[in-house]
mmJSON file of the N, C-alpha and C atoms, coordinates in Angstrom:
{"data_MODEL":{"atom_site":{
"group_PDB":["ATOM","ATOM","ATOM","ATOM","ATOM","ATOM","ATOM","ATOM","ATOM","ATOM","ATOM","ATOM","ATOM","ATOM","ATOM","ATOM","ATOM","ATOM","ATOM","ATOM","ATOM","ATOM","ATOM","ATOM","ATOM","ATOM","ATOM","ATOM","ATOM","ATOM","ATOM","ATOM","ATOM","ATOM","ATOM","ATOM","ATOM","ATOM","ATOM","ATOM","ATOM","ATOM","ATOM","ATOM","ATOM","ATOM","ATOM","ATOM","ATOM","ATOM","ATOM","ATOM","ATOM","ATOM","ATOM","ATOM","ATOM","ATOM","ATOM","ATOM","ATOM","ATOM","ATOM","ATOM","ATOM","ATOM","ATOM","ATOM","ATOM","ATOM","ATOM","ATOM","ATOM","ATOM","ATOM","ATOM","ATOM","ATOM","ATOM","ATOM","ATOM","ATOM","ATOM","ATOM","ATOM","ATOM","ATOM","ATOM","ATOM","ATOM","ATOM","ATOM","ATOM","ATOM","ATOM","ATOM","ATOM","ATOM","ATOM","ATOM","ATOM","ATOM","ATOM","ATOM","ATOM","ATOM","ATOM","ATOM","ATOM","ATOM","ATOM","ATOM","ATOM","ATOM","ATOM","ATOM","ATOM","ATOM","ATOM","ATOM","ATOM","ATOM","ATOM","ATOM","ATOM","ATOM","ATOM","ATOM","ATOM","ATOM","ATOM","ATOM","ATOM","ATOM","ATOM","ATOM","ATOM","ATOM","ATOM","ATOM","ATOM","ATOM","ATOM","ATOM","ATOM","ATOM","ATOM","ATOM","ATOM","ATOM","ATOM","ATOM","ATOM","ATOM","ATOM","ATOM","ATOM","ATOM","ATOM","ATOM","ATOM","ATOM","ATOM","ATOM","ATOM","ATOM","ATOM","ATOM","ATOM","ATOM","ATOM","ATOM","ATOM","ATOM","ATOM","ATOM","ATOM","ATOM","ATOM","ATOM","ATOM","ATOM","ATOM","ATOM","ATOM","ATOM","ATOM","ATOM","ATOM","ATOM","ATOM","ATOM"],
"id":[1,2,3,4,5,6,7,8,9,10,11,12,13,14,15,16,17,18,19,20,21,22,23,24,25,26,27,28,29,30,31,32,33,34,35,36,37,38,39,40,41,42,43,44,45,46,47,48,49,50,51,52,53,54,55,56,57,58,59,60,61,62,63,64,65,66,67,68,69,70,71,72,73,74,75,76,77,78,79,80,81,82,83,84,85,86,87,88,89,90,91,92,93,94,95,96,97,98,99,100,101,102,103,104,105,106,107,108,109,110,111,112,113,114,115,116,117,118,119,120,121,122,123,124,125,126,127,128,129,130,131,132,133,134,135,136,137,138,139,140,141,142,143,144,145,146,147,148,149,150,151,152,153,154,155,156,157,158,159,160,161,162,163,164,165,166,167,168,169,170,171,172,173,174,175,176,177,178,179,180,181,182,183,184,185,186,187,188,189,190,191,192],
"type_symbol":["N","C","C","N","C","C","N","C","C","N","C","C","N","C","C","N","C","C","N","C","C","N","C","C","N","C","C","N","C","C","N","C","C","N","C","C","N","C","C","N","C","C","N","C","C","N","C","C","N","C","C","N","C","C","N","C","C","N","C","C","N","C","C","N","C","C","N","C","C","N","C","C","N","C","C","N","C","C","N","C","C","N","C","C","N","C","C","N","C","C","N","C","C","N","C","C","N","C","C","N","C","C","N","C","C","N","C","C","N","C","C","N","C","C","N","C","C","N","C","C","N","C","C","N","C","C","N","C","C","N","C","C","N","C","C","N","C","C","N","C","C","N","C","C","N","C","C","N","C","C","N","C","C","N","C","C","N","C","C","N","C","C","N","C","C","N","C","C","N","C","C","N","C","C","N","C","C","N","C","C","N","C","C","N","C","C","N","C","C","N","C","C"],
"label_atom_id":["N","CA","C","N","CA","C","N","CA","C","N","CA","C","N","CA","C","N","CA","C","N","CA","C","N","CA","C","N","CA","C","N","CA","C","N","CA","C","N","CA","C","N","CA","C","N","CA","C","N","CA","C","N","CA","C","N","CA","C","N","CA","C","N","CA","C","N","CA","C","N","CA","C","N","CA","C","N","CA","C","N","CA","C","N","CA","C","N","CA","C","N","CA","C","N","CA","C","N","CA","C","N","CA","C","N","CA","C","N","CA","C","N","CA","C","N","CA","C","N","CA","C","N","CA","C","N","CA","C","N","CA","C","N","CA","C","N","CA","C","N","CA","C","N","CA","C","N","CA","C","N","CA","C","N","CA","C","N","CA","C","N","CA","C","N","CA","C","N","CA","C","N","CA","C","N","CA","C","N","CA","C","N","CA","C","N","CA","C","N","CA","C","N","CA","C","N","CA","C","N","CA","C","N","CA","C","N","CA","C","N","CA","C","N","CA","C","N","CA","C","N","CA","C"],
"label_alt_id":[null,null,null,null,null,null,null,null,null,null,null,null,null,null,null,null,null,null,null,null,null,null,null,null,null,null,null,null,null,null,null,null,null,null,null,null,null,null,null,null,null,null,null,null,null,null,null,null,null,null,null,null,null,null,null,null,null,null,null,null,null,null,null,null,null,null,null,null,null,null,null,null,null,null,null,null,null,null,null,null,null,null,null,null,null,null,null,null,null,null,null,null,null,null,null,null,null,null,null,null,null,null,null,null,null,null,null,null,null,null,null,null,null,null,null,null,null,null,null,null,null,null,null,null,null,null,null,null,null,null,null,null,null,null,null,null,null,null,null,null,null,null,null,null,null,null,null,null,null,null,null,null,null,null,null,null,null,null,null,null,null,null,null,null,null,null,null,null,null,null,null,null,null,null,null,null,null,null,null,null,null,null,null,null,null,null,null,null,null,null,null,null],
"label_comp_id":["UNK","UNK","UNK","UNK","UNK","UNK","UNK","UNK","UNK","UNK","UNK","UNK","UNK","UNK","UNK","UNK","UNK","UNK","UNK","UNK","UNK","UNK","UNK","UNK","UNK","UNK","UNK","UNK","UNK","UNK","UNK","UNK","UNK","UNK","UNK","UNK","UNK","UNK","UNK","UNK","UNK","UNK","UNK","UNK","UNK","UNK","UNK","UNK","UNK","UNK","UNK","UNK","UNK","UNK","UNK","UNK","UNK","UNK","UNK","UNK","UNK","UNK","UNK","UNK","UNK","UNK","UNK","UNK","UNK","UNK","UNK","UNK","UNK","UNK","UNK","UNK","UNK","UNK","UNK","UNK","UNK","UNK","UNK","UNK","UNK","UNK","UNK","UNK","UNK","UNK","UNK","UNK","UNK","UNK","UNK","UNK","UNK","UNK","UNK","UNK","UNK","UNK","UNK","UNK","UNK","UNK","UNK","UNK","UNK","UNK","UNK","UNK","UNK","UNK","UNK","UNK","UNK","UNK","UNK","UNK","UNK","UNK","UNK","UNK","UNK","UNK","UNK","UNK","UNK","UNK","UNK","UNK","UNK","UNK","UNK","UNK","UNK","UNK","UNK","UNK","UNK","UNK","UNK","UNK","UNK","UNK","UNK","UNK","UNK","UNK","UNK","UNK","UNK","UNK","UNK","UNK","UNK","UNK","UNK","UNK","UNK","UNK","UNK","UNK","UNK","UNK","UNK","UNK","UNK","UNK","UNK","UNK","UNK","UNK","UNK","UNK","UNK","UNK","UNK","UNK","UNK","UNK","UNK","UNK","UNK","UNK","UNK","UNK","UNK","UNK","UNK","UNK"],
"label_asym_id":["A","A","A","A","A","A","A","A","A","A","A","A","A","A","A","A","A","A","A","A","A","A","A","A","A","A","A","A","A","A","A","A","A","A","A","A","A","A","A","A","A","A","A","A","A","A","A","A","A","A","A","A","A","A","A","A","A","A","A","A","A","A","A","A","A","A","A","A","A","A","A","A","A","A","A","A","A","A","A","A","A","A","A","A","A","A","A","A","A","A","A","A","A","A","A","A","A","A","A","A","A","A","A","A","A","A","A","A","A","A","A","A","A","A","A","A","A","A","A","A","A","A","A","A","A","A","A","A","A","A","A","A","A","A","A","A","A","A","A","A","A","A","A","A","A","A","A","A","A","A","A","A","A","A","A","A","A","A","A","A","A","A","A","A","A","A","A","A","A","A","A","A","A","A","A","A","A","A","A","A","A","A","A","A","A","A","A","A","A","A","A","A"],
"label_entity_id":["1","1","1","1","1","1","1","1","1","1","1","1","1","1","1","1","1","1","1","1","1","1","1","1","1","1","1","1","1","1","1","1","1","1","1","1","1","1","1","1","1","1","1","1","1","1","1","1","1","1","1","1","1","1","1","1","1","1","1","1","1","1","1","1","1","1","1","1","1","1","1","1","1","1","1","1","1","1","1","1","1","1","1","1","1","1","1","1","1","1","1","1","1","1","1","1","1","1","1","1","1","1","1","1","1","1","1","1","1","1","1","1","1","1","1","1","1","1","1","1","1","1","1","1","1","1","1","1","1","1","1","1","1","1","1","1","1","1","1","1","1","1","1","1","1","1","1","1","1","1","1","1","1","1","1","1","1","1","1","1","1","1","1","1","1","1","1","1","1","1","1","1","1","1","1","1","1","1","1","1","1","1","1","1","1","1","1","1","1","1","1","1"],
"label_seq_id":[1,1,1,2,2,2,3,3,3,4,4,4,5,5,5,6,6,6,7,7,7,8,8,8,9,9,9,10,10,10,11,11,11,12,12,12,13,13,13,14,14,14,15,15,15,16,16,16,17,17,17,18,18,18,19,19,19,20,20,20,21,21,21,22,22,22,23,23,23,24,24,24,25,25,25,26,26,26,27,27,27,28,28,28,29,29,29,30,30,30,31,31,31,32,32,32,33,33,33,34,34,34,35,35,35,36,36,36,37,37,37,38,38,38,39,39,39,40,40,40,41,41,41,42,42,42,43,43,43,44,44,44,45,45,45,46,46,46,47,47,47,48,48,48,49,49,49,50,50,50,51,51,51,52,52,52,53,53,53,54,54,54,55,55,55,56,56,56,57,57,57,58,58,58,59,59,59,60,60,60,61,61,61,62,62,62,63,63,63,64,64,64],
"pdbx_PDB_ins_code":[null,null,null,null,null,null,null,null,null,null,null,null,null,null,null,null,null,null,null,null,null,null,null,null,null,null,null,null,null,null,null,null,null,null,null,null,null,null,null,null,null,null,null,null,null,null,null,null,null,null,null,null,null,null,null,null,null,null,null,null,null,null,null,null,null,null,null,null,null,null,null,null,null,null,null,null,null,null,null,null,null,null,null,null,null,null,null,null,null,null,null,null,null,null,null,null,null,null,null,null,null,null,null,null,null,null,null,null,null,null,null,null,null,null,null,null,null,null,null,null,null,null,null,null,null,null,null,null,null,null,null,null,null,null,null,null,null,null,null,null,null,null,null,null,null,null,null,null,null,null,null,null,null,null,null,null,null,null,null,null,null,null,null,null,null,null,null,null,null,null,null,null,null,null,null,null,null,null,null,null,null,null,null,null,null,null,null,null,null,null,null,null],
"Cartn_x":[0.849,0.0,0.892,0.57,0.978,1.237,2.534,2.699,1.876,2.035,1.078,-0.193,-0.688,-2.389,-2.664,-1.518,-1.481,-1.776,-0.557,-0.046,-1.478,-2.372,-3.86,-4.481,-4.389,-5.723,-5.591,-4.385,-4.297,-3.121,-3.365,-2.718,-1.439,-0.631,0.542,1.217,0.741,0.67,0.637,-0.516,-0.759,-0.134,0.82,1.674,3.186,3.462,4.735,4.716,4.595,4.541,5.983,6.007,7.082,7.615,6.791,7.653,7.856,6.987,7.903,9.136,9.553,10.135,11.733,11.281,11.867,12.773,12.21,12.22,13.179,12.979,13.349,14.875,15.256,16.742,17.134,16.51,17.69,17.959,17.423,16.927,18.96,19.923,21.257,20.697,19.964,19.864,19.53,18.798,17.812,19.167,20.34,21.136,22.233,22.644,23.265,22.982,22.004,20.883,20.977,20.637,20.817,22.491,23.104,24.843,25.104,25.113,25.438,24.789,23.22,22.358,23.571,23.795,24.307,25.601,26.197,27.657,27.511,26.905,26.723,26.061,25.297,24.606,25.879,26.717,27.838,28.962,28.951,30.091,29.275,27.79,27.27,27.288,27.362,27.654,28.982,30.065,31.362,31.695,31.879,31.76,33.493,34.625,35.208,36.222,37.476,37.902,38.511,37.943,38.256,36.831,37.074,35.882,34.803,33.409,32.364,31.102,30.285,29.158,27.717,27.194,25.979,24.835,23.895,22.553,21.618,21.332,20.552,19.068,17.606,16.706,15.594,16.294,15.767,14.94,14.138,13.666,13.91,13.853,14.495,14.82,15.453,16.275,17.19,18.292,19.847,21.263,20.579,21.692,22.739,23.237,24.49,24.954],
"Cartn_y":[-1.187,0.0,1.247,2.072,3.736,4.406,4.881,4.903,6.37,7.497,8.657,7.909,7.109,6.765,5.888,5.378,4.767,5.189,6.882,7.62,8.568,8.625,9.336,8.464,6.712,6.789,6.382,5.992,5.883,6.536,6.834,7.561,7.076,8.433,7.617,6.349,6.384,5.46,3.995,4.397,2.544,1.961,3.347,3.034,2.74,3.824,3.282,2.631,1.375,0.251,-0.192,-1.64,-1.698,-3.031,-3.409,-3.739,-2.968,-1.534,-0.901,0.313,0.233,0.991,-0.477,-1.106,-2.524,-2.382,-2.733,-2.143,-1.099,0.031,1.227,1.259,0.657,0.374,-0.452,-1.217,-2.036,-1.914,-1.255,-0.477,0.03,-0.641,-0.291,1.426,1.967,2.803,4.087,3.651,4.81,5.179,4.303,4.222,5.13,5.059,5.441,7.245,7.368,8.782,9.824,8.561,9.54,9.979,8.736,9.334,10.489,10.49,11.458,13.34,13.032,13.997,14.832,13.602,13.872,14.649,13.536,14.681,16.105,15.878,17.485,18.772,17.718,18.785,19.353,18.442,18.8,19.646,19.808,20.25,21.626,22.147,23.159,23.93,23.108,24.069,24.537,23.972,24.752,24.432,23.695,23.938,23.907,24.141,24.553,22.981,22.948,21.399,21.131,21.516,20.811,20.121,19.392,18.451,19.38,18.761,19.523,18.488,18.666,17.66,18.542,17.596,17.563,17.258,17.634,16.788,16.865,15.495,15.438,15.204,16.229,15.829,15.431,14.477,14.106,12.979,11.811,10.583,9.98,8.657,7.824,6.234,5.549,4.693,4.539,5.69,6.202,5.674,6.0,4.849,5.279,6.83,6.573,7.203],
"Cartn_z":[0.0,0.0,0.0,-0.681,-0.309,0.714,1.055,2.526,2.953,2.119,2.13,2.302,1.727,2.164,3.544,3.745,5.343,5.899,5.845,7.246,7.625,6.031,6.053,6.851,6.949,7.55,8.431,9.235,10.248,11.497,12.513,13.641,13.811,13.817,14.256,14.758,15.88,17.059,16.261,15.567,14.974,13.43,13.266,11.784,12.303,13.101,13.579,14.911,14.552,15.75,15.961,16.814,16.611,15.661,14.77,13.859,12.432,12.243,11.462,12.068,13.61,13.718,13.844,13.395,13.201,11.725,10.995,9.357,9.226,10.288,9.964,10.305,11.488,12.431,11.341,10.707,9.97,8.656,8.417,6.85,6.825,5.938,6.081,5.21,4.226,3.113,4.306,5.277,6.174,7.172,7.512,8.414,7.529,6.407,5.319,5.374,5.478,4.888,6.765,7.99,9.068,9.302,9.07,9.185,8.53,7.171,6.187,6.769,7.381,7.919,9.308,9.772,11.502,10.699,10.117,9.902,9.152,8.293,7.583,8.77,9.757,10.941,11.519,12.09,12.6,12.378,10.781,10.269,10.221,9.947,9.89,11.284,12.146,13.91,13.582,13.266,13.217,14.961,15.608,16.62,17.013,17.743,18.082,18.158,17.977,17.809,19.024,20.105,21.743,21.782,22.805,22.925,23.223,22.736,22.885,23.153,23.921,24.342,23.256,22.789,21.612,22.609,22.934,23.198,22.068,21.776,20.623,21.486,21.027,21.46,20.696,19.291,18.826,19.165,18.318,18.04,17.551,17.748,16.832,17.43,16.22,16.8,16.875,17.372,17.574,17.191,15.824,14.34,15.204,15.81,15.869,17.072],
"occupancy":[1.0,1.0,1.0,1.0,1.0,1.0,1.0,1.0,1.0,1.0,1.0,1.0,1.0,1.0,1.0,1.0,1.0,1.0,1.0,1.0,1.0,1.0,1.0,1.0,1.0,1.0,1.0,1.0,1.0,1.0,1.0,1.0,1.0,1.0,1.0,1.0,1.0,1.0,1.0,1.0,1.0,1.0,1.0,1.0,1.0,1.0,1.0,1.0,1.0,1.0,1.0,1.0,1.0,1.0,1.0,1.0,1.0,1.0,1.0,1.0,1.0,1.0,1.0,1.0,1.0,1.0,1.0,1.0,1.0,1.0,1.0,1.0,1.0,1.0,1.0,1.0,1.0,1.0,1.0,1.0,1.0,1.0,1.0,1.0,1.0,1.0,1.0,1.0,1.0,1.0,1.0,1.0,1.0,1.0,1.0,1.0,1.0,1.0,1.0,1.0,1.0,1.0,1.0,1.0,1.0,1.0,1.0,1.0,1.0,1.0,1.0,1.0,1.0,1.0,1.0,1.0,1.0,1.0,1.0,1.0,1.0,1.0,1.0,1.0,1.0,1.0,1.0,1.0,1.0,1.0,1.0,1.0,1.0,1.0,1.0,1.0,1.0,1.0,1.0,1.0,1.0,1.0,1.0,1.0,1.0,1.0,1.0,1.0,1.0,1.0,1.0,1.0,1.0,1.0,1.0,1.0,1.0,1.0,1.0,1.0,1.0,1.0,1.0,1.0,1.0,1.0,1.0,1.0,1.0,1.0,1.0,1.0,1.0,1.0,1.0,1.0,1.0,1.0,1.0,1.0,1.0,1.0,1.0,1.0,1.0,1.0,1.0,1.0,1.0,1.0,1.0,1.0],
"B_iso_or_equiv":[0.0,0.0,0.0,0.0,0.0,0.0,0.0,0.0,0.0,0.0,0.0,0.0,0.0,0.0,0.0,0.0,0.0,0.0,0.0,0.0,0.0,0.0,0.0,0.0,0.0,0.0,0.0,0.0,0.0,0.0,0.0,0.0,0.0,0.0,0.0,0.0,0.0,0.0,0.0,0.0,0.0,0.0,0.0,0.0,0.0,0.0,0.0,0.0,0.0,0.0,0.0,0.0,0.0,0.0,0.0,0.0,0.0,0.0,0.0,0.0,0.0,0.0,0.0,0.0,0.0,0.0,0.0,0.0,0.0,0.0,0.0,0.0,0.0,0.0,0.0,0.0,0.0,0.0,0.0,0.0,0.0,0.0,0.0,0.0,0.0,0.0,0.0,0.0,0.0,0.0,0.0,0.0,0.0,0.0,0.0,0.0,0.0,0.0,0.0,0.0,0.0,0.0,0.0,0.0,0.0,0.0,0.0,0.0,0.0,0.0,0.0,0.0,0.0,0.0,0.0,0.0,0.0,0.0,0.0,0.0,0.0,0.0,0.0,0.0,0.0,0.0,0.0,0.0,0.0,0.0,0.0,0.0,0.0,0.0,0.0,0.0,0.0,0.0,0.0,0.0,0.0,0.0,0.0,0.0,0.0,0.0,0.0,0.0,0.0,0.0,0.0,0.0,0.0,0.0,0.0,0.0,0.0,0.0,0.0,0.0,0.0,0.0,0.0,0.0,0.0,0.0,0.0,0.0,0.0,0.0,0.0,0.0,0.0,0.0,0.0,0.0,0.0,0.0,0.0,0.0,0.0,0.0,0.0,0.0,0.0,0.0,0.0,0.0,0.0,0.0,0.0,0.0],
"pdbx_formal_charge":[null,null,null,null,null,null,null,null,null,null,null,null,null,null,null,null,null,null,null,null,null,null,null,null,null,null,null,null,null,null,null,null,null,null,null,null,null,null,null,null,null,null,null,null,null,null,null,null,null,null,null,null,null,null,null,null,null,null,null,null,null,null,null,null,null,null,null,null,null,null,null,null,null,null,null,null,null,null,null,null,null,null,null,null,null,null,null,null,null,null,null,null,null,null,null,null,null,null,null,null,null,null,null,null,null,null,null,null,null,null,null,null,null,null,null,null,null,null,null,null,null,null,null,null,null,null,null,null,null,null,null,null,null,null,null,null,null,null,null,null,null,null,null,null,null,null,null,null,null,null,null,null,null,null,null,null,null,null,null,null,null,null,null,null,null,null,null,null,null,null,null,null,null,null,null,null,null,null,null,null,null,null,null,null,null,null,null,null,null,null,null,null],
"auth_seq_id":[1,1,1,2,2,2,3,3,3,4,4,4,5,5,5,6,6,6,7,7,7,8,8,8,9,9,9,10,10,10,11,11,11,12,12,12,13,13,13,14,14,14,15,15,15,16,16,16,17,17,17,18,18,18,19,19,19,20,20,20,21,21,21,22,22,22,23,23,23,24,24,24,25,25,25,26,26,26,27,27,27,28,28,28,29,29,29,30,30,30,31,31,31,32,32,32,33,33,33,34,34,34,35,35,35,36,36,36,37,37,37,38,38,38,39,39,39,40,40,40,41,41,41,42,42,42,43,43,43,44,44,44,45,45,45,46,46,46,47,47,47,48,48,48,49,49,49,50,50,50,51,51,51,52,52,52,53,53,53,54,54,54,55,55,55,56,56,56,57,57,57,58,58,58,59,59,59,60,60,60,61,61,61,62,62,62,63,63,63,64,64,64],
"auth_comp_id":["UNK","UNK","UNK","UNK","UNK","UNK","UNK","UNK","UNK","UNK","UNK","UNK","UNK","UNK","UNK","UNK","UNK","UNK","UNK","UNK","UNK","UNK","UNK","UNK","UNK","UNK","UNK","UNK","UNK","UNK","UNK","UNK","UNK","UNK","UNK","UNK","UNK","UNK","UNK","UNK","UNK","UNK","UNK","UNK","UNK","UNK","UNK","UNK","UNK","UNK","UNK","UNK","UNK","UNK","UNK","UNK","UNK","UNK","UNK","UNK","UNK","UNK","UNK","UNK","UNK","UNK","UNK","UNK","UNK","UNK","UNK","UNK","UNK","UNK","UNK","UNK","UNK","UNK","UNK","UNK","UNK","UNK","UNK","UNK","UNK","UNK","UNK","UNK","UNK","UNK","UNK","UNK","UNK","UNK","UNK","UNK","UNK","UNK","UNK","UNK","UNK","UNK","UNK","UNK","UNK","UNK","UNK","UNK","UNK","UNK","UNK","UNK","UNK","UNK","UNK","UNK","UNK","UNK","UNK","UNK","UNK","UNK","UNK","UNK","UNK","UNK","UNK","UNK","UNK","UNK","UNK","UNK","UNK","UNK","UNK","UNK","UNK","UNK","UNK","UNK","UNK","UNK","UNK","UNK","UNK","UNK","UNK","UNK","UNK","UNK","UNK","UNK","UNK","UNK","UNK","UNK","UNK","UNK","UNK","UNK","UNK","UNK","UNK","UNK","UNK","UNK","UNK","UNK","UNK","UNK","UNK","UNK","UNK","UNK","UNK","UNK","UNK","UNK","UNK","UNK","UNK","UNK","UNK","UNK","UNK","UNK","UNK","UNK","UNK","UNK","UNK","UNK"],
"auth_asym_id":["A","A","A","A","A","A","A","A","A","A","A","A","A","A","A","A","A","A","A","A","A","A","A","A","A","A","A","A","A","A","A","A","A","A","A","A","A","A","A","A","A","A","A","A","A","A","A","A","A","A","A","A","A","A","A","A","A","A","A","A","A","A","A","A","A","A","A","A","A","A","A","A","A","A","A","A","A","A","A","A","A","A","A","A","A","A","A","A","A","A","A","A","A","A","A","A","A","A","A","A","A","A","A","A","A","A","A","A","A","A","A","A","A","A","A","A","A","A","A","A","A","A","A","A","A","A","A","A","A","A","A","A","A","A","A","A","A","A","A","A","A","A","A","A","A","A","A","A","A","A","A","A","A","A","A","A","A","A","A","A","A","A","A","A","A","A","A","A","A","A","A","A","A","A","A","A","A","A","A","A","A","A","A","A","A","A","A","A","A","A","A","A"],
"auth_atom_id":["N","CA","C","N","CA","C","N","CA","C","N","CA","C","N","CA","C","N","CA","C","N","CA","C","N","CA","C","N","CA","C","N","CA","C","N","CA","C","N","CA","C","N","CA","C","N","CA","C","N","CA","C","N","CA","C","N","CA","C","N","CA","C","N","CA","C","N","CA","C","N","CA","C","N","CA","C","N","CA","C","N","CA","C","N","CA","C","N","CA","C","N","CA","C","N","CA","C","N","CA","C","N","CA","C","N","CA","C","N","CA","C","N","CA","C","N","CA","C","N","CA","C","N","CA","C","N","CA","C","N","CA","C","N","CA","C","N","CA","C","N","CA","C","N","CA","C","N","CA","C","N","CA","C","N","CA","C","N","CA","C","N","CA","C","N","CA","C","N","CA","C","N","CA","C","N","CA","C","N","CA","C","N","CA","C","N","CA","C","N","CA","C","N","CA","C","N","CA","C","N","CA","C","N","CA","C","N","CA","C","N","CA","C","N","CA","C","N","CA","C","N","CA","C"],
"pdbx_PDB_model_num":[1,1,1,1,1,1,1,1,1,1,1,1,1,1,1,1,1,1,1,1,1,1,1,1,1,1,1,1,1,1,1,1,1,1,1,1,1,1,1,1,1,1,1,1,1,1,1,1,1,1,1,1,1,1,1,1,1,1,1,1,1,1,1,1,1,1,1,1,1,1,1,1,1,1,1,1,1,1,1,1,1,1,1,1,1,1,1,1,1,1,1,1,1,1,1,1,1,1,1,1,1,1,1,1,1,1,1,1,1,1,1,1,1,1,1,1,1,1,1,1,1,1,1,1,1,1,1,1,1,1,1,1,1,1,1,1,1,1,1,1,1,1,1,1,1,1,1,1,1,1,1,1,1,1,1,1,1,1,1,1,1,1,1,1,1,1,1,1,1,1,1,1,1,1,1,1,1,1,1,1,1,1,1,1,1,1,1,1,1,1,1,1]
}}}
């Protein structure tokens, strides 16, 4: 099925369960796509090259 017509007809809650948040952790292409995301985030802070602590308050399933 169409994942746009899923996510229409049904609530969050009952699309991302946990066996598609299953799918999603092992998905190597989705793991591929958040790395690439995280580092380009990183390199866009500029952040200072002594150690520096990140809190991420994102969601997810914490590829990394």
């Amino acid at each position: 099925m169409n994942l746009t017509r899923v996510r229409g007809r049904l609530c969050v809650r009952q699309f991302y369960n946990r066996e598609e948040a299953a799918k999603y952790a092992t998905n190597s292409r989705m793991r591929e796509i958040q790395t690439s995301l995280t580092e380009r985030a990183l390199e866009l802070l500029a952040l200072p090259s002594e150690d520096c602590l990140v809190l991420d308050v994102g969601c997810g399933n914490d590829f990394i």
